[in-house]
N, C-alpha and C positions, 0 to 999 in steps of 0.2 A: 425901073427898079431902084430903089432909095439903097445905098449904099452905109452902112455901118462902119463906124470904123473897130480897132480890138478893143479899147478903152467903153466904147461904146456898146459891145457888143455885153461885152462883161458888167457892164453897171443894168443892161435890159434884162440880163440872165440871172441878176442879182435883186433887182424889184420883183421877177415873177417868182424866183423860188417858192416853191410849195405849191404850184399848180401840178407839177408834174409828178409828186410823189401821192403813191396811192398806198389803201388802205393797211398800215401794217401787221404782221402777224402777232401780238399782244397773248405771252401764255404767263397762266398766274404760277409764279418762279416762288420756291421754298425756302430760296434765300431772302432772308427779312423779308416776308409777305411781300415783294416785290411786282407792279406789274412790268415785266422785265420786254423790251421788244426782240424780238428775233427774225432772223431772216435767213432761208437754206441756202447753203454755198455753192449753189449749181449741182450738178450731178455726183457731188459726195454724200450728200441727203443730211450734212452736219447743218443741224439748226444753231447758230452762234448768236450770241447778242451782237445787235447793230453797233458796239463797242466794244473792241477788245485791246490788249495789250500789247503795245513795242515795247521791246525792252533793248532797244539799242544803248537805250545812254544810263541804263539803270541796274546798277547790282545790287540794291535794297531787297532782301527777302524779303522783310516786314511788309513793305509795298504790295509786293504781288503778293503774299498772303491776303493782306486787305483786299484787294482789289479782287483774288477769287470768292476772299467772303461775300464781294457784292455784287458778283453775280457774274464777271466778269469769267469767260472759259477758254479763248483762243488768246495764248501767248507768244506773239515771235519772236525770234531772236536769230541769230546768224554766225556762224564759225569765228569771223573777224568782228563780232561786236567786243570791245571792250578789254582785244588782246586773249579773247577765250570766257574772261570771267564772264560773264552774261550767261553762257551755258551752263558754265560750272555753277554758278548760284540756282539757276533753274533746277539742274538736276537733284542738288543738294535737297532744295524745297521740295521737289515733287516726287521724291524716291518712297515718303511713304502714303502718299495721299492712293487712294484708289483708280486705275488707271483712267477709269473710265471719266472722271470726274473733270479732266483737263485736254485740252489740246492742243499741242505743241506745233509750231511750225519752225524749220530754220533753213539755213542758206547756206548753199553751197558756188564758190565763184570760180570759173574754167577761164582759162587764158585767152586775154584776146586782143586783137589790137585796138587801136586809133580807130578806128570805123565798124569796130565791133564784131569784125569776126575772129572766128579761132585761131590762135596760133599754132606753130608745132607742142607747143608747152600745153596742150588743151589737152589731155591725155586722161584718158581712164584711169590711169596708175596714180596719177596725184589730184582727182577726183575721189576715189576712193580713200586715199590716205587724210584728204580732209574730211570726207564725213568719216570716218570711223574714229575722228579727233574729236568728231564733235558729239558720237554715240556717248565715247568713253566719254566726254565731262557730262554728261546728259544722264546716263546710269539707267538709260530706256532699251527697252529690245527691240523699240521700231519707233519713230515720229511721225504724228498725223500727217503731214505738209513737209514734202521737200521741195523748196525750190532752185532752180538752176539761175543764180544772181546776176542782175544786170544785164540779160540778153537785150542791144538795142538793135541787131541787123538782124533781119530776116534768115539770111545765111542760116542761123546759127540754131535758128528751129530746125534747119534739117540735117544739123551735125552728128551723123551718126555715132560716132564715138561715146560719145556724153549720152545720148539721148537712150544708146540702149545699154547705158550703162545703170539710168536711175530707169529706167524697165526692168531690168535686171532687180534692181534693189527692191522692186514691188512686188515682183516674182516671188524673190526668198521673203518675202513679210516683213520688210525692214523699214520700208516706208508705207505709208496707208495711199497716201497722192500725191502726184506729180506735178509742179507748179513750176514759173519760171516770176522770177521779178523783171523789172524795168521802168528806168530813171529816164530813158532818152529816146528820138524816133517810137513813143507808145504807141499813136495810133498804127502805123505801119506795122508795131512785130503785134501787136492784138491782133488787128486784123486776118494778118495769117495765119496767126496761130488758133482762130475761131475756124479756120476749112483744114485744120488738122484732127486724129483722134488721137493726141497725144495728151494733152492738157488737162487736167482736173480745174486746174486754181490760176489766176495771174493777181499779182500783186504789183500795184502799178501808180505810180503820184500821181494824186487828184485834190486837187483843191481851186479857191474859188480866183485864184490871180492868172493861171494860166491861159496863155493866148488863142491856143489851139482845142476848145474845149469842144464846137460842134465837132469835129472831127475824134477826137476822143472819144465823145457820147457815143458815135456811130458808129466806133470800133466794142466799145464795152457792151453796146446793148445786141450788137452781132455774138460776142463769144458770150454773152449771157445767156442769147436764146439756144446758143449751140451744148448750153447744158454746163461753162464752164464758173464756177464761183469765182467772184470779183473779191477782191480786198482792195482798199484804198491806205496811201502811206502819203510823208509827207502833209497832210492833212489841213494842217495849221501854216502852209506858205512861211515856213520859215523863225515863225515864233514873235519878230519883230519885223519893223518896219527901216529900220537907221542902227548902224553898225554899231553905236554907240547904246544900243537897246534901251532907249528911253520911250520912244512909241510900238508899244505892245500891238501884235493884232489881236484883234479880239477872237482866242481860240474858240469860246464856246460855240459866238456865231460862225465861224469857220468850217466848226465839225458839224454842225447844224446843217449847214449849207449843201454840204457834202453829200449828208445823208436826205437829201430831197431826191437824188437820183438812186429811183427802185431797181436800181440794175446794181448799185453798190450793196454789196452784201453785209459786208464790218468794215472798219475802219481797225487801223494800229496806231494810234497818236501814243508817241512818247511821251512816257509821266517819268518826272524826277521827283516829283513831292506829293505830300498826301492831300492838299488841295488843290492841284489838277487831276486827281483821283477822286474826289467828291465831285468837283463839278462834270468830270466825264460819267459820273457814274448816274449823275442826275438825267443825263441826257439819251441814257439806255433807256429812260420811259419815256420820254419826252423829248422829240427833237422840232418841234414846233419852233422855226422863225418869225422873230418877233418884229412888226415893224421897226424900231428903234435897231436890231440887230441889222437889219438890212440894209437900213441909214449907213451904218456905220462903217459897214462890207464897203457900200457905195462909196463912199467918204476917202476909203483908203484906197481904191481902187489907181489913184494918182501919184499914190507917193512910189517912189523907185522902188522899194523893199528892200526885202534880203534876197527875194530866191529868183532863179531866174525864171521867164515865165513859156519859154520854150518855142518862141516862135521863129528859130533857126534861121534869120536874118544875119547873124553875123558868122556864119557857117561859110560860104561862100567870099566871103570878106578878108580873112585872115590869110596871111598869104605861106604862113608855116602851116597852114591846116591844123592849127592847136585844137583841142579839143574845147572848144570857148565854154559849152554846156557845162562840163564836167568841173571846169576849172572854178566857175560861178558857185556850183553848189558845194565844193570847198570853201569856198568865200561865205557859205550859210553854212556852213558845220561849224567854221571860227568862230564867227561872228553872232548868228540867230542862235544857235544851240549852242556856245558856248564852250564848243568840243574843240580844240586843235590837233590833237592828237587823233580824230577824226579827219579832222583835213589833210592831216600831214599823211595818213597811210591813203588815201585816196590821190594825193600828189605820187607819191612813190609807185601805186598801182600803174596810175597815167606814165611815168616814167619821165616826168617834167622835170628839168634842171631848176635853177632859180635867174629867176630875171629872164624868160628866152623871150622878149620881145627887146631885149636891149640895144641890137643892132639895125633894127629896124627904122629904119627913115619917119615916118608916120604909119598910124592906124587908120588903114581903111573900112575895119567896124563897126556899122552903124547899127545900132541897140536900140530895140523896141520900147524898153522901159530906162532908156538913158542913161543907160549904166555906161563910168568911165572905163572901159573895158581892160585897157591899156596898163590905169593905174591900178586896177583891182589885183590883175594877175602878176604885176609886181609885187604887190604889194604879197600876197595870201603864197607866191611861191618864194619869199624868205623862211617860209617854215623848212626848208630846204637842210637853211643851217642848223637849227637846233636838234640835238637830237632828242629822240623818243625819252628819254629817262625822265626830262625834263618837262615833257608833256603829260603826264602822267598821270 
């Protein structure tokens, strides 16, 4: 048996794109004569375009106006995007539009530790006091899509607390469906959560740089045949290539890429402006990878990036058990997306001092994609000392 290695594995994964995706559902859309593509979300029977809206980093109403005029229906957003505004702007927007016209997803995040399961702070009582934060900026009587944010341990699927807590919320009509996201360990909590009937939805980072993608596939297309709709985040690996964001990855071919796999149902790639809103919205009819795109996937495949690619090698390494994942994709909130005040509140969640590798003799971390590991998390936990006002 000829042995692959992950660089290798990803640039073969990258040449075949578009053998594996099949025929898509193509309906003629009323918006701008549109042929709009769609694909149903698993067992919520919501047909969405293969494109829809993150609105993490974005409180432009004008934006997501445009972007429903084009055709655009699933918007998510999340409790902690943007310090509240994010909801508060959505609601604003969509308090007079007709209900039906839109659908909303947001996030709700329970206590947990280092390893991902719940703490004693994981409690119904401040579960509920954040979604009902996030109804009032929202000005809805119920949202399509609730998810339970950043589950990465298995545990945490059968945490009863939580779990019949947003039952409960489905029960009174307050939410349409039950979803959980997840940054870290995906194939493992997919996996279980596809032999559970709790799940409507998982929303889950996919894109084309990650290490662990056969194993991912095999988790997504298990809870997709179990009836549960997929979303893809993170989409675009980061945005850039170099901290200094001079080599852009090529999003279009990214999201492209992405959408070769028939088991992903939308994607959420974050727009800040109105041209990555044209070119996403090109690629609701047309996600066709172009030889020259593929090149270019392939091309990049080498350079370190921004994001980390999740192959849990330096997991076992670190001898504080830091959370190395988590701390990296602060290091892409700084840096690729150009957010610190993102990183800063994902430091503060992690509960990370500044500098805690300082007393450390050496780094026994060895990184897949050769990230200085050591100096990164120096470096991205000085947001430590600034405070919030200033990031702003």
């Amino acid at each position: 048996m000829v042995k692959i290695s992950r660089r290798g594995f990803l640039k073969k994964g990258i040449a075949g794109a578009g053998a594996v995706a099949i025929s898509p559902v193509i309906l003629s859309s009323p918006v701008q004569e549109r042929n709009i593509i769609y694909r149903t979300l698993g067992k919520t029977g919501l047909k969405v375009p293969v494109v829809s809206f993150g609105v993490m980093r974005s409180d432009n109403a004008n934006l997501c106006r445009a972007a429903h005029d084009k055709g655009m229906r699933l918007f998510d957003t999340a409790n902690g995007y943007l310090g509240g505004n994010s909801e508060i702007m959505l609601g604003n927007l969509f308090k007079d539009y007709p209900r039906d016209s839109f659908i909303l997803s947001t996030k709700v995040k329970s206590s947990t530790d280092r390893e991902g399961k719940p703490t004693d702070q994981a409690t119904p009582e401040r579960f509920m006091e954040l979604f009902n934060t996030s109804m009032s900026r929202l000005k809805m009587d119920y949202v399509d899509i609730l998810y339970v944010h950043d589950i990465s341990n298995t545990e945490f699927l059968d945490y009863k607390p939580i779990i019949n807590t947003v039952k409960k919320l489905r029960q009174e009509g307050k939410i349409k469906f039950i979803g959980f996201s997840t940054h870290r360990n995906e194939p493992a909590v997919i996996d279980a959560a596809a032999d559970q009937d709790v799940w409507d939805v998982i929303l889950t980072q996919y894109n084309y740089r990650l290490a662990f993608i056969p194993e991912l596939n095999a988790a997504i297309k298990k809870a997709a045949s179990a009836g549960i709709g997929i979303v893809a985040m993170k989409t675009v690996a980061g945005g850039f290539l170099d901290r200094e964001r001079t080599k852009p990855v090529n999003a279009q071919a990214a999201l492209k890429w992405v959408l070769q796999n028939p088991d992903i149902h939308t994607t959420i790639p974050g727009m800040t402006a109105f041209d990555q809103l044209e070119m996403n919205s090109k690629i609701m009819e047309d996600f066709t990878l172009t030889d020259q795109e593929k090149v270019e996937l392939i091309a990049s495949i080498d350079e370190p990036g921004l994001i980390c690619s999740g192959c849990n090698q330096c997991t076992a390494g670190c001898a504080k058990n830091l959370p190395v994942r988590d701390l990296m994709r602060a290091c892409m909130y700084a840096y690729g997306y150009g957010n610190p005040a993102m990183a800063k509140s994902l430091l503060e969640e992690l509960q990370i001092p500044e500098d805690p590798c300082s007393d450390c003799d050496e780094c026994n971390i060895k990184c897949f994609r050769n990230f200085a590991i050591r100096g990164k998390i120096a470096d991205i936990t000085r947001l430590q000392k600034v405070p919030f006002d200033f990031l702003a």
